[in-house]
C-alpha positions as CSV (number, residue, x, y, z in Angstrom):
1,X,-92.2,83.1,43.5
2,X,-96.0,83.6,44.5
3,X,-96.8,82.6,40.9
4,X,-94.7,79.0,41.4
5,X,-96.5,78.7,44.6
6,X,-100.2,79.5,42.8
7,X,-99.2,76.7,40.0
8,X,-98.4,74.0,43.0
9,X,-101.6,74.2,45.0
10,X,-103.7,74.6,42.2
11,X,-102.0,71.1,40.8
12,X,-102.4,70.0,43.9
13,X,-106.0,70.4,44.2
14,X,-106.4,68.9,41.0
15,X,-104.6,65.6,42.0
16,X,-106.4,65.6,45.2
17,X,-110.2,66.2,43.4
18,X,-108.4,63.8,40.8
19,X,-107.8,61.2,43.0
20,X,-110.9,61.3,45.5
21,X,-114.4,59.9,44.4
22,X,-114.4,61.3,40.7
23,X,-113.5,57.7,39.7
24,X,-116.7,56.4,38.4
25,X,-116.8,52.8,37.9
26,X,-119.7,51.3,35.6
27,X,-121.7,48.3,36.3
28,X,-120.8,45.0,34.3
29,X,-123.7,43.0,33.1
30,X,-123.4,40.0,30.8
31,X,-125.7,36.9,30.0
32,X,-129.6,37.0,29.9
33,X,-130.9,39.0,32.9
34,X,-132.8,36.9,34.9
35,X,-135.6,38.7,37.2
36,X,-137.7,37.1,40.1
37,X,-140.2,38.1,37.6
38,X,-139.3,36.8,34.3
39,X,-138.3,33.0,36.7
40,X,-141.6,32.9,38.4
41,X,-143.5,32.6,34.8
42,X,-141.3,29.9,34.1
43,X,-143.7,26.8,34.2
44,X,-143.3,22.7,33.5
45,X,-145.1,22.0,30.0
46,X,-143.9,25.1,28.2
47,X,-142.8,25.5,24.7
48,X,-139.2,26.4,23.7
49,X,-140.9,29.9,22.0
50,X,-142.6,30.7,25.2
51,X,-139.2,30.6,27.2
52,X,-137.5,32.4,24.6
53,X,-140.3,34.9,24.8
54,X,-139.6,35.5,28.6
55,X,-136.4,34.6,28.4
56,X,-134.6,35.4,25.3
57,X,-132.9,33.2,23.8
58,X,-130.3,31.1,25.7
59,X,-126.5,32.2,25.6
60,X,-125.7,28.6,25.4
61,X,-126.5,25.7,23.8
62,X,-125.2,22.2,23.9
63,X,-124.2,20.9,20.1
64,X,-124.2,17.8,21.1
65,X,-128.0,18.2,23.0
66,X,-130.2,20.9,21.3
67,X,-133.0,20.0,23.9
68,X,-131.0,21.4,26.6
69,X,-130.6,25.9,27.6
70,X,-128.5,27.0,29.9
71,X,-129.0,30.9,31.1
72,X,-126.3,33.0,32.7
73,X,-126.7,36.0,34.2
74,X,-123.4,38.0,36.1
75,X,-123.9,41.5,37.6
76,X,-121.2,43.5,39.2
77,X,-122.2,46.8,41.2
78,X,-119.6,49.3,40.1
79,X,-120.2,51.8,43.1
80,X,-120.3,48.8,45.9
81,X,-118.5,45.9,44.0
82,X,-121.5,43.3,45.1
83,X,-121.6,40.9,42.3
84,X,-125.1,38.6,41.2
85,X,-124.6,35.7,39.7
86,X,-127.8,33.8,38.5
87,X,-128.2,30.4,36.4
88,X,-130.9,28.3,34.3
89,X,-131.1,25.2,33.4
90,X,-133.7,23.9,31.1
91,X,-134.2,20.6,29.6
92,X,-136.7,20.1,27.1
93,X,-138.5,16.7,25.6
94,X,-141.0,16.8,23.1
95,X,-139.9,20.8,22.3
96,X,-141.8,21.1,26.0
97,X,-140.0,21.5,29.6
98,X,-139.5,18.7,30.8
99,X,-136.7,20.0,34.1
100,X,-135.8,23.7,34.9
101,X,-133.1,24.5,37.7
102,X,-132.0,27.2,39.0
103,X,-129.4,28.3,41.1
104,X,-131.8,30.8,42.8
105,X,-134.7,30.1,44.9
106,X,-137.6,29.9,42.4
107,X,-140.4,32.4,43.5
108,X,-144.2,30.8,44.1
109,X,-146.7,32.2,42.5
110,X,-149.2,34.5,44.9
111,X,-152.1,32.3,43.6
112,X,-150.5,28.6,44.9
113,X,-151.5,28.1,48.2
114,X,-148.8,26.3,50.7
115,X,-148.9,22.7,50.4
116,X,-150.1,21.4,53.4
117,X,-147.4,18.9,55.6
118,X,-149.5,15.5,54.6
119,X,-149.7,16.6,50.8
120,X,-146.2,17.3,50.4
121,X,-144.7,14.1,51.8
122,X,-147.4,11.7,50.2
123,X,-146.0,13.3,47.0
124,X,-142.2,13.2,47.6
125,X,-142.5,9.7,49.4
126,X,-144.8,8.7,46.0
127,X,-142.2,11.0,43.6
128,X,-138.9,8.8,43.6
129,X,-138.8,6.1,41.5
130,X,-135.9,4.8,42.7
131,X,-137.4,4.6,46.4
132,X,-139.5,1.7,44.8
């Protein structure tokens, strides 16, 4: 009897340790990472084996419009279950960048001083073509 009631707890304790924080789940990363880093070299001008250099080379790549990357970044915390999700869009004419977006909030470089207020609406007033 004490030896049934030995086997019981002891499976019990098991289950419980089992069953309590000794799941572990991993982190899932997929795409091209994408730091704050690695975006703030990105530059207008640059040469499709510079970005590839910084970058690596894009997941994706239209068939149909080799002048075009497209970066994807995904990152799921295991432990908290927060999830990043980062994208890049490059367009390139004359095998230079031509248009970059991305779906993050591109960092300045510590060296570019803030435009001033007069600077930056002479040059978005003078920017649009279609304003014209």
């Amino acid at each position: 009897m004490i030896k049934l009631k030995h086997k019981i707890c002891l499976f019990l304790a098991a289950l419980v340790m089992t069953a309590t924080g000794c799941l572990y789940r991993p982190d899932i990363q997929q795409g091209n990472e994408l730091t704050d880093e690695m975006l703030a070299l990105i530059v207008l001008g640059m040469t499709k084996e510079e970005v590839a250099d910084i970058l690596g080379e894009p997941l994706i790549t239209d068939p149909f419009n080799r002048d075009r990357w497209d970066y994807y970044y995904f990152l799921r915390d295991g432990e908290t279950g927060s999830v990043i999700r980062r994208t890049l869009f490059i367009e390139f004419t004359d095998e230079k960048i031509s248009y970059f977006k991305s779906s993050v909030p591109l960092p300045r470089p510590e060296s570019d001083p803030e435009p001033d207020e007069d600077t930056a609406d002479s040059e978005e007033s003078g920017s649009d073509p279609a304003q014209e």
